[in-house]
Residue, then its C-alpha position, 0 to 999 in steps of 0.5 A: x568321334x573327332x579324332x576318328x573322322x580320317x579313320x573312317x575316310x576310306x569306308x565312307x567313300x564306299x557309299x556311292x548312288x545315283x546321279x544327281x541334276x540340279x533343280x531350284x525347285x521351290x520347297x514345300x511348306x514347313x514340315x518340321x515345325x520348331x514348336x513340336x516336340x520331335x525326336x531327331x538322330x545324327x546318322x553315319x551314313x555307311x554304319x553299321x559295320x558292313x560284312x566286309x569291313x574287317x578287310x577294309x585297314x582304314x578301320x582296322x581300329x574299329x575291329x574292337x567295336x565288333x560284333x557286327x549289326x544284327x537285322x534283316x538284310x545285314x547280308x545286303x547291306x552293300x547293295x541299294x535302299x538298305x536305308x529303308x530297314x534303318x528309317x523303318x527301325x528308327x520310326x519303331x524306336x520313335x526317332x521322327x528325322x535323321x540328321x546323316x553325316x555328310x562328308x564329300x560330295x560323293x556323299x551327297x551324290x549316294x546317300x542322301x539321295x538314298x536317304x531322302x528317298x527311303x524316307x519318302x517310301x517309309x513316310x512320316x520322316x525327315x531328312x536333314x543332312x550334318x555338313x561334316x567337313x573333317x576329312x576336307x583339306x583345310x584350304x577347301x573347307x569353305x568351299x566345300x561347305x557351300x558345294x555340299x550344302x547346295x548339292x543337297x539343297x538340289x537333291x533335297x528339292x524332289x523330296x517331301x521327305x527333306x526336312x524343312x522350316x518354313x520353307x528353308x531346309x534343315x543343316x546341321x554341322x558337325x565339327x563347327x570349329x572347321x570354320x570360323x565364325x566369319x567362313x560360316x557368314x560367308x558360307x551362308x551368304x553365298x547360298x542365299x545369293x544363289x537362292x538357297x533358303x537353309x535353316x542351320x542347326x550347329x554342333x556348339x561343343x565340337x573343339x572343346x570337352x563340355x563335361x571337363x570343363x572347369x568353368x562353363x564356356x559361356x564365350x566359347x558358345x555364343x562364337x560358335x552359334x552367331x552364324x546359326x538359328x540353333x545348337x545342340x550337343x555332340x558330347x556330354x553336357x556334364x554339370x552345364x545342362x541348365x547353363x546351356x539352356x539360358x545361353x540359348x535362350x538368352x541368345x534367342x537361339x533353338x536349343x536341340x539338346x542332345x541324348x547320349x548313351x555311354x561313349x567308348x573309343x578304342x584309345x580308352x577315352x570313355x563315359x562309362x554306360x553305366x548298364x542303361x542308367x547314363x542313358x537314362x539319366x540324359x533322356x529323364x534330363x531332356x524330358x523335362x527341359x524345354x525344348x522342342x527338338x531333342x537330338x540323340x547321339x547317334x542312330x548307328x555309330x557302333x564304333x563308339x557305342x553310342x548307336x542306339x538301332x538292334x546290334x549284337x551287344x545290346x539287342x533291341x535294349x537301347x531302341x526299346x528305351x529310346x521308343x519308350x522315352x520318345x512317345x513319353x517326350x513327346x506325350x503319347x501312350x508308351x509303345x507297350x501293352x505288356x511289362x518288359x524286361x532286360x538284363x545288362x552287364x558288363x561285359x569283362x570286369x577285373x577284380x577288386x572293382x565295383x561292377x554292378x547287373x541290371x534289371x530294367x523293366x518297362x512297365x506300360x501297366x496299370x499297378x506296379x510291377x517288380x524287378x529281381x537280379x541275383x548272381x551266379x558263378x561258373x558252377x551255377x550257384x548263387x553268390x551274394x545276395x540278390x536285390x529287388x525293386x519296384x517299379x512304379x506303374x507306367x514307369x521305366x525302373x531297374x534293381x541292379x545288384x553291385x559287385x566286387x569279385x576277389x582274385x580268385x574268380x580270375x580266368x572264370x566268369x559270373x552270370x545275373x540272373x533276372x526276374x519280372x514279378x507281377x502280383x506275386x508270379x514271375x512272368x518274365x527271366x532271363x540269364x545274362x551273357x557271361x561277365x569274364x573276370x580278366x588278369x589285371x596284369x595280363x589283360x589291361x586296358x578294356x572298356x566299360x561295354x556292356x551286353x544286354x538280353x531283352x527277356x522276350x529275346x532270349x534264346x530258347x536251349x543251351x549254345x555250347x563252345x568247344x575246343x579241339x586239341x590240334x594234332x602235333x603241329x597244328x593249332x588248336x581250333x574252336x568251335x560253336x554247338x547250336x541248339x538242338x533244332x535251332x536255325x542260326x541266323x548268326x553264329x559268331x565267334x567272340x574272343x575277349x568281346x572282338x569278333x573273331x567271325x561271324x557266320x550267316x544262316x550256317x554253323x561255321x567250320x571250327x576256327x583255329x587259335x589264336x585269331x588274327x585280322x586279315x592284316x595278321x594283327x590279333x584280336x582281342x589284343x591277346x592270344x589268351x583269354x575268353x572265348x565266346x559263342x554267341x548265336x542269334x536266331x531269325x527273330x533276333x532271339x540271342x544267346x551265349x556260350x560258357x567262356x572257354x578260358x585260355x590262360x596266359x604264358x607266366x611272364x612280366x606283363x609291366x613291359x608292353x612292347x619291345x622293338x629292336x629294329x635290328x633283325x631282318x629287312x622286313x616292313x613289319x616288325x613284331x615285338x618280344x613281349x607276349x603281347x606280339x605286337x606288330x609294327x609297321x615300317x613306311x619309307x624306312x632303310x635297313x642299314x648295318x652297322x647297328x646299334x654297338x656295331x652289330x646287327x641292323x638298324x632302321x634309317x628313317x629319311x626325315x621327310x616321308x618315312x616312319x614305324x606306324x605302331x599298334x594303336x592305343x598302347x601307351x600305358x596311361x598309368x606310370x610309365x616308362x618309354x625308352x628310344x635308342x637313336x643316332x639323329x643326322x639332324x635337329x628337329x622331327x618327332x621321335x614318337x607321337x601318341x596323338x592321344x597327347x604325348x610326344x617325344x621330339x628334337x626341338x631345333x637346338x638339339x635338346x630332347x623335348x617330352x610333352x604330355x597332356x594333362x587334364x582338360x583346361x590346363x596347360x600341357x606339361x613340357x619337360x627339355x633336356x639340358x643340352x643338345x643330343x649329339x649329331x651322328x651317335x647313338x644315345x639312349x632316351x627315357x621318358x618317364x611319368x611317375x604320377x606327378x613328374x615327367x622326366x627325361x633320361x639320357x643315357x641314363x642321366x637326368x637331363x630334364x623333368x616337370x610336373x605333370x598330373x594325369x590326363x593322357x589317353x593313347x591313340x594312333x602312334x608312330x615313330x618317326x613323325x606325328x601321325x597328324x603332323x606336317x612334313x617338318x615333323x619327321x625325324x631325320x636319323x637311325x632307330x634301333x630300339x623302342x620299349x614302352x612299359x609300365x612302372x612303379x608309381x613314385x618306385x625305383x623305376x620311376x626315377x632310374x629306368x633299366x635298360 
């Protein structure tokens, strides 16, 4: 979640409330007590994902995080105490406090007052506040901190919903690493001069990736708790779970743990969920830890997927396992009388990989119940052979069958089909939403997410999808069929797994193809690929469509993206390829001549203009990126992935290729022999060939390094580094920028055409 808390920025301010007054009231007594087991949940206080969001551009990055949240009052959700539904949907999943994310001041004015007063009329809750300072300017980051800890202090003393210990209300940070050590003191000292009593609970791996860490932090760890009571993990703990666990308690500190489910980010970095079984793994984990507080990452944060509330790709999944290893955490009855049964899988899959479909059974009973999952291709027929599994009584279980689809099933889909059998009868089925079986080459770069259907949630009757053939001049369009009598309280339109609409209690008119965003980017990255319909009912009851299938245009996909900035004096400039990307002109001029005297070219000033480019395409695998610019001076960034690749000018003129590599080692630097010359045109390539980078002018070798992977690609420009300061702009003309995909150790990798 770090690098996406600017991003995030403008839909967080939306959240506004009621006025606050300030009040020094004395607090009640304690009513989280660290010696009971207790489930708490980091919140994003204006997520899930709103109706209106896809017009909101500062997400414009989540729209591949889609489809949207699925409860009660989605509609509403703008509107005063949608909180209560969240607080109401947390207690049945057994979560007993949240912990929501606050940012400003404003933040604290709207939700947390809305919080805490939700929590009050839902009772048996608490609320504590994350203090989150990533989007405060760095000068005012200590400052902050304290006027937005005694903002809620204030608030937070009118409600017995605040959470405490003895007495002293609950903080929790995330990012600790905004503030060193010694600001954290001083934070703290100025609250207690004020009177404010606070018991801090800090994220301890924020700054560093736990799980890739060659050796256990054990320094970096013990920083970062000082100024604290207790800790606990924002990311994966990796191999150092028991390591973390003497740390704290070696520092006297309170360990609150940390459940997550799989992690995926747009950019590509991501643990894969593994169906529900990497969830499970770290609930099983924690149970038989010794902590008292254990902290689950996140309640709603559906742009990474990490939420665990009622969504549409995971329908009740997630919460039902949460609210079954909640109550055994905590060592009451399971929440269920009878067996249940889910079925999860991917949702696009690219042959030759291993996949696998589950069955996941909880199963309250007395005796053991089993769990059977089998295939079956487009035409309804089985393939390969089914497993089943028995589940244990009063256990969670799941047979899950692994797969590997040949070439041939490109541009087609497979569904699992699930079975819960006691003594001998089936008692439960249910089919699974179609897995879209992608073109390596045409459709690279999805992630490992999931759809899941509980059993007692599937939908009764066949969804159907259509599509009509456009008259001469007139796009094809697409449209949903619903059930014979059903009563649709969402039918939404999916385009490889990206919600191209959702319609509420409706069945919406036929939409046209391709589908692009309100800022004219496409979803689903492509104008080919998989259509799906997905409709879910007042009872949440969901299912899906067959796939309609657009196929993509016979072409060389190596090539990811190709501007010649050359053309019409336009602020937004789409590439050759097929992929049609779109890139975004900020401050930039529009001269001629051009590059060899013909056309046009685009000046960037060298202080504030700049291309914003697509986020995350960069390839990651061998690569090839290739610039053509006529600098006016030295230094600035050529090209920036803040995903851990930048190309510049350093000072003396001389090209400067930086690429990530592997967590822990160093970045691998590679600087050219001489400098660029002042006021000419020169053709720069950049290459990655597994093990090398290398750098190219005009077709020369002028540099190289060793280089391992590690890369992963985020928000791009030329021009500048998006994250940077005002030195980092380039001063010069673009008129060229390609990015490609190359042989690993092949021609291209050691002499890239132009």
């Amino acid at each position: 979640m770090t690098r996406y808390r600017p991003i995030i920025l403008a839909l967080l301010l939306i959240c506004g409330g009621a006025a606050f007054h300030p009040s020094h009231a004395a607090p009640p007594v304690t009513n989280a007590p660290l010696t009971k087991r207790m489930v708490w949940a980091h919140c994003m206080i204006c997520y899930p994902l709103d109706l209106d969001v896809k017009a909101l551009s500062s997400v414009k990055a989540y729209r591949e995080c889609y489809p949207l949240l699925q409860q009660f009052g989605l509609e509403k959700r703008t509107q005063a105490r949608w909180q209560y539904t969240d607080i109401v949907q947390a207690k049945a999943a057994g979560i007993d406090a949240f912990a929501i994310d606050l940012f400003t001041m404003k933040d604290v004015d709207g939700a947390a007052e809305a919080y805490l007063a939700s929590a009050d009329q839902a009772g048996d809750f608490l609320i504590a506040m994350t203090l989150d300072l990533s989007v405060a300017p760095r000068a005012e980051k200590e400052d902050q901190a304290y006027r937005i800890v005694a903002a809620y202090c204030d608030i937070a003393s009118r409600h017995p919903s605040a959470a405490r210990v003895d007495g002293k209300f609950v903080i929790e940070t995330y990012g600790t690493d905004q503030l060193d050590p010694a600001a954290w003191h001083r934070v703290r000292g100025r609250l207690a001069e004020a009177g404010y009593k606070t018991y801090w609970v800090a994220s301890v791996d924020t700054g560093f990736v736990l799980r890739k860490a060659r050796t256990f932090p054990a320094d970096k760890i013990v920083t970062a708790l000082d100024p604290f009571e207790g800790g606990y993990i924002f990311e994966f703990a990796g191999p150092w779970w028991n390591d973390l666990i003497s740390l704290f308690a070696s520092e006297h500190r309170s360990f609150m743990g940390g459940v997550k489910p799989g992690y995926y980010r747009y950019n590509g970095s991501e643990v894969d969920p593994e169906n529900t079984a990497h969830y499970r793994a770290e609930w099983e984990r924690d149970i038989r830890s010794p902590l008292t507080w254990n902290t689950v990452i996140t309640w709603n944060d559906l742009g990474e997927t990490t939420g665990v509330m009622p969504t549409g790709d995971w329908n009740a999944t997630r919460s039902d396992i949460t609210a079954w290893y909640a109550a055994l955490y905590k060592g009451t009855r399971p929440p269920f009388t009878k067996a249940r049964l889910y079925v999860t899988t991917t949702q696009m899959v690219y042959p030759g990989t291993k996949h696998f479909a589950e069955a996941l059974v909880l199963n309250p009973l007395g005796h053991a119940v089993r769990a059977k999952i089998g295939l079956i291709d487009a035409k309804g027929k089985p393939f390969g052979q089914p497993v089943t599994a028995e589940i244990a009584p009063r256990a969670i279980g799941a047979a899950t069958v692994e797969f590997d689809l040949p070439r041939s099933f490109t541009g087609s889909f497979i569904r699992a089909s699930a079975t819960l059998i006691d003594e001998g009868a089936q008692i439960a089925s249910v089919m699974s939403a179609p897995i879209l079986v992608l073109d390596a080459g045409a459709q690279s770069g999805y992630g490992s997410l999931c759809y899941s259907i509980p059993a007692g949630r599937a939908l009764p009757g066949k969804v159907g999808l259509r599509l009509i053939h456009g008259a001469a001049g007139e796009p094809d369009r697409i449209a949903a069929i619903l059930p014979d009598g059903m009563l649709p309280r969402f039918v939404e339109i999916l385009h490889n797994a990206s919600l191209v609409s959702n319609t509420i209690n409706g069945n919406p008119m036929p939409l046209p193809i391709p589908a692009r965003d309100s800022t004219g980017a496409l979803i689903g990255k492509t104008e080919w690929g998989f259509y799906v319909a997905r409709i879910t009912d007042s009872g949440l009851r969901v299912g899906y469509s067959d796939p309609i299938y657009i196929a993509p245009p016979a072409a060389d996909y190596s090539v990811r993206e190709s501007y010649e900035f050359n053309g019409a004096e336009t602020s937004t400039v789409t590439d050759s390829t097929p992929f049609k990307n779109a890139a975004v002109v900020k401050g930039g001029t529009w001269i001629s001549p051009g590059y060899r005297s013909d056309g046009a070219c685009l000046a960037l000033n060298g202080t504030t203009s700049r291309v914003n480019l697509v986020p995350s395409v960069t390839p990651a695998a061998p690569m090839r990126l290739t610039f053509v610019v006529r600098p006016h001076s030295y230094g600035g960034v050529v090209f920036a992935d803040t995903g851990g690749l930048i190309v510049s000018l350093r000072p003396d003129g001389r090209v400067c290729y930086t690429r990530l590599v592997a967590a822990g080692s160093p970045w691998a630097t590679a600087v050219g022999s001489g400098p660029l010359p002042l006021n000419q045109w020169s053709k720069i390539d950049c290459t990655w060939d597994g093990t090398t980078i290398r750098i190219f002018i005009n077709d020369q070798i002028d540099g190289s390094a060793a280089c391992g992977e590690g890369f992963d690609s985020y928000i791009r420009a030329l021009g500048c580094n998006p994250f940077g300061l005002s030195s980092d702009y380039f001063n010069g003309d673009t008129a060229r920028f390609e990015s490609a995909t190359i042989a690993k150790n092949g021609p291209a990798a050691a002499h890239p055409p132009f």
